[in-house]
Kinemage of the C-alpha trace (Angstrom):
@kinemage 1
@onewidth
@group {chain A} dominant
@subgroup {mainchain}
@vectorlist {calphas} color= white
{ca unk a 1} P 53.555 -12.234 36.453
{ca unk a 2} L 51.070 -10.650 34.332
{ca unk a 3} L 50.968 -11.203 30.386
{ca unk a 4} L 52.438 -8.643 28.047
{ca unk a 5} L 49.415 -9.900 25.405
{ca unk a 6} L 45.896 -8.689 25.473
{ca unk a 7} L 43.820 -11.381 25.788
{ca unk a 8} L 42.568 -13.070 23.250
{ca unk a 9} L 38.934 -11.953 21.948
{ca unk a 10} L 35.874 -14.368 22.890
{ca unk a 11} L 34.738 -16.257 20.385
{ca unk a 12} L 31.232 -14.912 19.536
{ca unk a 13} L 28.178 -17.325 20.547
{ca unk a 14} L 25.350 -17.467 17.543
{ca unk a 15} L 22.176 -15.953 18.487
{ca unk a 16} L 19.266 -14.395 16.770
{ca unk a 17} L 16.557 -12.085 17.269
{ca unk a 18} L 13.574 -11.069 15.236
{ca unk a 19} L 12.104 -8.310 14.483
{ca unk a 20} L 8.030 -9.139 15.158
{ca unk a 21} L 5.850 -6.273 13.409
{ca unk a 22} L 2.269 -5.729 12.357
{ca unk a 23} L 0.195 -3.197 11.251
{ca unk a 24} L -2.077 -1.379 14.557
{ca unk a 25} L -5.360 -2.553 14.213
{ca unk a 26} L -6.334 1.429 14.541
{ca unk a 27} L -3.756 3.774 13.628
{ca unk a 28} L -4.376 7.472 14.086
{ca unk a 29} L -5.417 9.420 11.100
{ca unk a 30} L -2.562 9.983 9.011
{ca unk a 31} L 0.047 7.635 10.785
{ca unk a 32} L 1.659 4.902 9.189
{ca unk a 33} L 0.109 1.730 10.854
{ca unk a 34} L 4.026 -0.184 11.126
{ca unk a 35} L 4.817 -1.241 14.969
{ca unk a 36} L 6.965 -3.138 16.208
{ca unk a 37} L 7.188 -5.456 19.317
{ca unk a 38} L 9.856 -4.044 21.582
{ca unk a 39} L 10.737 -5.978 25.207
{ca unk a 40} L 12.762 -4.232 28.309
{ca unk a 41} L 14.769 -6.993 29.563
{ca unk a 42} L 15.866 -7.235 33.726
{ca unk a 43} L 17.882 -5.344 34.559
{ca unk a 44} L 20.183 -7.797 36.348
{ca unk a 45} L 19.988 -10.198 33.478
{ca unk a 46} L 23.834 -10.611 32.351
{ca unk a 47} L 23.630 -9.205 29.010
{ca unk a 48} L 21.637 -6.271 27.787
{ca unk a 49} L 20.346 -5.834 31.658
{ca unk a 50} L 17.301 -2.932 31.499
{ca unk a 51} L 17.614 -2.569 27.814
{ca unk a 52} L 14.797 -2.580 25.362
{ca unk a 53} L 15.175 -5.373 22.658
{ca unk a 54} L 13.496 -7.612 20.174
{ca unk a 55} L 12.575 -10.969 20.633
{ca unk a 56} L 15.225 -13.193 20.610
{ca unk a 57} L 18.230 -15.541 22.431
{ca unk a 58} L 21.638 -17.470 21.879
{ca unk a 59} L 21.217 -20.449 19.672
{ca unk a 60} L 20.427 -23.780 21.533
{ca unk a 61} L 22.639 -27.237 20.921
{ca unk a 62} L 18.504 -28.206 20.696
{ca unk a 63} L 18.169 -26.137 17.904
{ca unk a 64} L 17.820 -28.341 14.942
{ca unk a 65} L 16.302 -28.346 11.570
{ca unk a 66} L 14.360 -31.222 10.605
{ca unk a 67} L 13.505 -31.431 7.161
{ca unk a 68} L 10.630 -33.361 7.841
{ca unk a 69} L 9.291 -30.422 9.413
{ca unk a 70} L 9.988 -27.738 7.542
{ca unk a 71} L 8.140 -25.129 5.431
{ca unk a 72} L 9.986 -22.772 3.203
{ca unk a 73} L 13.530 -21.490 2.042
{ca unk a 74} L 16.093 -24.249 2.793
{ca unk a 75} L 19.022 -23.658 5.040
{ca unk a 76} L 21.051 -22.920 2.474
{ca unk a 77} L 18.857 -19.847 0.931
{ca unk a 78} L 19.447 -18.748 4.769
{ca unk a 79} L 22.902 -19.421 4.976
{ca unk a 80} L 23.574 -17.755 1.591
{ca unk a 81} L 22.075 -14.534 2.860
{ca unk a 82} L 24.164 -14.527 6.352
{ca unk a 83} L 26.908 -15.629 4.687
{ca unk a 84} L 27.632 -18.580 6.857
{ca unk a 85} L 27.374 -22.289 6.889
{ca unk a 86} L 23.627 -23.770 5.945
{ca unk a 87} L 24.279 -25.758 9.520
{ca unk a 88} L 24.484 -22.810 11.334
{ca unk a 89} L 22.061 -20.991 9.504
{ca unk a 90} L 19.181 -23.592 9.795
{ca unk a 91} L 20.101 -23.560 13.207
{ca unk a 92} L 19.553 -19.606 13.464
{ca unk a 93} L 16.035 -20.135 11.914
{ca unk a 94} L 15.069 -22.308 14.469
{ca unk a 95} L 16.450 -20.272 17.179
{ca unk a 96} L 14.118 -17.409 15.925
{ca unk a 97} L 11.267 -19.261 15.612
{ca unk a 98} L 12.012 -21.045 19.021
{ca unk a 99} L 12.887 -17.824 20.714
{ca unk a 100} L 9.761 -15.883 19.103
{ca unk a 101} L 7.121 -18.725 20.708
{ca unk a 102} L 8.888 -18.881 24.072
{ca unk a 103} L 9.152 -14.865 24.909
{ca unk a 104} L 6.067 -13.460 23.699
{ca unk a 105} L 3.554 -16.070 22.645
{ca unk a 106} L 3.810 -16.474 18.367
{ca unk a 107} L 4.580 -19.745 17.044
{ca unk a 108} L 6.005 -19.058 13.657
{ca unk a 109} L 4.330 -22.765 12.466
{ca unk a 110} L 1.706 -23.750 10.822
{ca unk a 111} L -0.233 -24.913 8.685
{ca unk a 112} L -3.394 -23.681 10.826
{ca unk a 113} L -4.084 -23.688 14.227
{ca unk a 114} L -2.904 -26.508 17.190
{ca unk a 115} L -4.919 -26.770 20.091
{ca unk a 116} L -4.397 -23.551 22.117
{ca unk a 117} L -3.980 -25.449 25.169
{ca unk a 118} L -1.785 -27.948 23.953
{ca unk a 119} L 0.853 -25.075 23.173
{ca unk a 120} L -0.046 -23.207 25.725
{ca unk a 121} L 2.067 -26.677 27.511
{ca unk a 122} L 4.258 -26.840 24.943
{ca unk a 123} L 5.625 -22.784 25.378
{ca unk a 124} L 5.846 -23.714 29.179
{ca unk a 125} L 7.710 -27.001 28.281
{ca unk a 126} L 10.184 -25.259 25.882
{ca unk a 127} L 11.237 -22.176 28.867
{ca unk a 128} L 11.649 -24.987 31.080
{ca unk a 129} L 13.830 -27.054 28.614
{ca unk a 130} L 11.666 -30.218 29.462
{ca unk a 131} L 10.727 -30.166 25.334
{ca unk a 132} L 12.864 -29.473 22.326
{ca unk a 133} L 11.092 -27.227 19.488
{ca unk a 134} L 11.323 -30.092 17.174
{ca unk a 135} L 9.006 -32.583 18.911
{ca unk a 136} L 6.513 -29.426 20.044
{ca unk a 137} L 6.138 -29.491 16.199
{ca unk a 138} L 6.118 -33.114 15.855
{ca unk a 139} L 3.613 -33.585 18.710
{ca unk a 140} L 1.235 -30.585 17.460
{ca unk a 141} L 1.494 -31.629 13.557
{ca unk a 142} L 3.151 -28.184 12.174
{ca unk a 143} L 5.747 -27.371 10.262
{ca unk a 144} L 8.332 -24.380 11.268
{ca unk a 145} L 7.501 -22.229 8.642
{ca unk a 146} L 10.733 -20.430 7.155
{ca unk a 147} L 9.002 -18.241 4.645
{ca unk a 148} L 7.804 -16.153 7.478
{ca unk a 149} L 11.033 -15.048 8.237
{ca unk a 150} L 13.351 -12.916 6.148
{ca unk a 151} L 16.996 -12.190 6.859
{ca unk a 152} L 17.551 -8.060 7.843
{ca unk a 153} L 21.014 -7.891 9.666
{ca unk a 154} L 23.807 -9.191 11.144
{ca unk a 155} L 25.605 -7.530 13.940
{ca unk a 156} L 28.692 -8.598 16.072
{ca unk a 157} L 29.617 -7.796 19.786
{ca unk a 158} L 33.056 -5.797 19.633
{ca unk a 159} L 35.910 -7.686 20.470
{ca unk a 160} L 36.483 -5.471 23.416
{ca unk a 161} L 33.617 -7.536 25.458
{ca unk a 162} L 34.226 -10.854 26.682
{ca unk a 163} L 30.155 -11.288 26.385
{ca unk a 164} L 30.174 -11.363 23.070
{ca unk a 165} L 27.125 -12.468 19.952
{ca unk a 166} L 27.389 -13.148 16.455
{ca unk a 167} L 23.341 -11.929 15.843
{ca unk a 168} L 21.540 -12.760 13.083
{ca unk a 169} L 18.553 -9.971 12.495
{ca unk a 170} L 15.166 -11.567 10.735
{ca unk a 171} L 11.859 -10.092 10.060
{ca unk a 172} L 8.615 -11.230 10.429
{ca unk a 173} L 4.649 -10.380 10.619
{ca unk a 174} L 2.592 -11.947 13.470
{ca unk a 175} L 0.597 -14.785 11.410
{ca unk a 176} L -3.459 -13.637 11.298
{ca unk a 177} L -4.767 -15.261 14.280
{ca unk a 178} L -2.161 -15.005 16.712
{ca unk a 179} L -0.729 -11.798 19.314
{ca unk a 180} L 1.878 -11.221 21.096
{ca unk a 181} L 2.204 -11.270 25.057
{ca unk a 182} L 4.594 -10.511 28.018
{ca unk a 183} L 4.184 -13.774 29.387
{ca unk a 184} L 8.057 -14.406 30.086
{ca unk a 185} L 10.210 -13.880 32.982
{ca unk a 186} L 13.232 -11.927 30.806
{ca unk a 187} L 11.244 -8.739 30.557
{ca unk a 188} L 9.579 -6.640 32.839
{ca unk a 189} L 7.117 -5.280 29.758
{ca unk a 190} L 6.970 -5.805 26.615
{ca unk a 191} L 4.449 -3.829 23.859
{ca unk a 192} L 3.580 -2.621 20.444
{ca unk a 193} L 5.397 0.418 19.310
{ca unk a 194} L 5.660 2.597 15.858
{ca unk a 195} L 9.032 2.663 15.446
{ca unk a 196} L 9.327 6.317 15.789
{ca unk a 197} L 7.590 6.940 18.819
{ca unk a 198} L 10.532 4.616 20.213
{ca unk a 199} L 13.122 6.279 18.895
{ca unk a 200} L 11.911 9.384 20.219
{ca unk a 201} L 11.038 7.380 23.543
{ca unk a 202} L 14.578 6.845 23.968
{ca unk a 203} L 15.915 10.796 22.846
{ca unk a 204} L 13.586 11.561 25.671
{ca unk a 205} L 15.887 8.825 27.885
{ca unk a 206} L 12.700 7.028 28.905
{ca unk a 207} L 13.993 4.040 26.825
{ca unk a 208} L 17.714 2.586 26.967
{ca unk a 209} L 18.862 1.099 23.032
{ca unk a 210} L 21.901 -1.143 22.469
{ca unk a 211} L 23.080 0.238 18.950
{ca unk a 212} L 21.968 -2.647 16.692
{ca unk a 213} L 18.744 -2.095 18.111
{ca unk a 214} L 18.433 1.498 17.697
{ca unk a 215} L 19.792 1.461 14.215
{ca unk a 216} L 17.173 -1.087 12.921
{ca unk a 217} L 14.128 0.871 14.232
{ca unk a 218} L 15.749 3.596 12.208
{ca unk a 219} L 15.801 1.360 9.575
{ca unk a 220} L 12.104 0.037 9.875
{ca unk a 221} L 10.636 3.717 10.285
{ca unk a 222} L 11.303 4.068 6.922
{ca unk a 223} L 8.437 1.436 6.026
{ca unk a 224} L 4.724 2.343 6.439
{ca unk a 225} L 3.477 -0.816 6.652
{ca unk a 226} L 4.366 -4.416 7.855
{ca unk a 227} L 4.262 -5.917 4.032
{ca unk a 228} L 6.024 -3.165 3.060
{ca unk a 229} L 8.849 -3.874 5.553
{ca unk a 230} L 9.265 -7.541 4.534
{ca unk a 231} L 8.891 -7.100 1.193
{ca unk a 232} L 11.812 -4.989 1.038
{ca unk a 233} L 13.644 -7.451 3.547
{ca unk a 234} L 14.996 -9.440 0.123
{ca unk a 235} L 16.600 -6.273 -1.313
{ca unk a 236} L 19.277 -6.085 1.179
{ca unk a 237} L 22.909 -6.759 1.243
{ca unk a 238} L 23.441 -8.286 4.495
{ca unk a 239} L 27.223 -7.908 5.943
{ca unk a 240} L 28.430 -8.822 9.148
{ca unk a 241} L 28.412 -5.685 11.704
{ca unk a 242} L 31.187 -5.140 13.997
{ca unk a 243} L 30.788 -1.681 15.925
{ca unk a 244} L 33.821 0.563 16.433
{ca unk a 245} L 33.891 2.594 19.271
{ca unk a 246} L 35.227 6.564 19.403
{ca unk a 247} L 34.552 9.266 21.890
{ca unk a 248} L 33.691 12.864 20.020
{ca unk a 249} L 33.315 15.496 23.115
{ca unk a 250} L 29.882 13.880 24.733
{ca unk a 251} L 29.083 11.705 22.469
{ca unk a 252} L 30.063 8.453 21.403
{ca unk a 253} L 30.334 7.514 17.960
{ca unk a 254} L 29.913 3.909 16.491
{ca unk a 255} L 31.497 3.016 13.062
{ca unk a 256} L 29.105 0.399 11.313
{ca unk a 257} L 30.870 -0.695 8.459
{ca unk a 258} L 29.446 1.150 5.085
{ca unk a 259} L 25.960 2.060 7.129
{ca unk a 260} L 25.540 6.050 8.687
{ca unk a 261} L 27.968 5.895 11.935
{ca unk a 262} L 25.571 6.042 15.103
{ca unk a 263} L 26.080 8.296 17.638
{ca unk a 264} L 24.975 8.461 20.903
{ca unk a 265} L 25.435 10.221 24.380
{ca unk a 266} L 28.223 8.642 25.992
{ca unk a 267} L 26.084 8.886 29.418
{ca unk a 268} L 23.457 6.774 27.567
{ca unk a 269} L 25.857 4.543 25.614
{ca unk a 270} L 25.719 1.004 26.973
{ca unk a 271} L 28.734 -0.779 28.679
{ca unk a 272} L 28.625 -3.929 28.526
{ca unk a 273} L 32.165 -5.444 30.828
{ca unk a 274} L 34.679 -3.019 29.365
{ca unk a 275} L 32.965 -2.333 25.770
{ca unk a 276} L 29.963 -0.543 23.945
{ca unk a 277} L 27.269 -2.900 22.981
């Protein structure tokens, strides 16, 4: 007999995602030189199929700050900011930085340089879960260094989905040396873009936005340059995000707390099992 009760919501998994930016090495006269490094996942991949996203995952039960081997803000400065447990939060760092290395290539470590080939293994190790990101970092001498990343958002999946994240949003600037790549298997391309060339990318429906995402490259556009953009990462109040849905005519409208509501065409809106995204 089926249940009067809705079903309880899924507890949301912790995941995080960064928000890799540099300056273009040659920007067109007159345009600010900010892009950002934007992936467009499978499409059959369970979550977010075909849509374009940062860098970024689900936290692993591998994901575990040593303090040993770590460079920066503690845990706590982290947790503080997400307002959430240092555990957790030290555990969202290395999820970033862990996430960052494996899908396009930028090891958020230092100090210096490893061998190239050595982490060249070490990136293949960590997709294939035969190496944690702790003893990459142990075997190669770095340190995960936290002061490259700084805390931007945090967004929610609606209850409505029974896929659901609890995101934390972090910034950071590719470390002089290093670029990104494609290399992984969870995208079908990946590349540099100004911010506002992808926005407009996706108002000409050549490029398919969950909300969080489209809202933080509106966000970024603001910023000409890549130190500018971290540098006013500090400044923000960071509040947990949890989109409400409403249909206006065509559109659909997303409630974001005290941000601008976003709206979106309901025919480009992505459903994710039952909910928006």
């Amino acid at each position: 007999m089926p249940s009067d009760h809705p079903p309880e919501p899924v507890v949301p998994r912790p995941a995080a995602t960064v928000i890799l930016v540099r300056d273009a090495p040659e920007p067109a006269p007159g345009r600010s030189p900010l892009q950002v490094f934007l992936q467009r996942r499978v499409a059959g991949m369970a979550f977010a199929g075909g849509m374009t996203v940062f860098p970024g995952g689900a936290v692993d039960p591998t994901d575990l700050p040593d303090p040993a081997a770590w460079s920066g803000p503690d845990p706590r400065w982290f947790s503080e900011r997400f307002g959430c447990d240092p555990e957790l939060a030290g555990s969202l760092v290395c999820a970033a930085v862990r996430e960052t290395f494996e899908e396009c290539g930028v090891l958020l470590a230092g100090p210096g340089h490893a061998d190239v080939t050595l982490l060249g293994a070490g990136r293949a190790d960590l997709v294939a879960h035969r190496r944690t990101l702790g003893q990459l970092l142990a075997e190669t001498g770095l340190l995960l260094r936290a002061e490259l990343l700084q805390p931007w958002a945090r967004w929610i999946t609606p209850p409505v989905s029974p896929r659901r994240y609890d995101t934390a949003f972090l910034v950071a600037v590719v470390p002089e040396g290093q670029s990104a790549d494609a290399h992984t298997t969870e995208a079908v391309e990946a590349t540099w873009w100004h911010p506002d060339e992808a926005l407009r990318e996706w108002e000409r429906g050549g490029m398919q936005l969950m909300a969080p995402t489209y809202r933080t490259l509106e966000q970024i556009a603001e910023h000409p340059t890549s130190a500018s953009l971290f540098a006013a990462a500090p400044d923000r109040t960071i509040r947990a995000i949890i989109p409400q849905a409403r249909r206006d005519g065509g559109d659909i409208v997303l409630e974001v707390g005290e941000q601008p509501e976003v709206r979106m065409p309901a025919a480009r809106m992505p459903i994710a099992e039952g909910g928006p995204l």
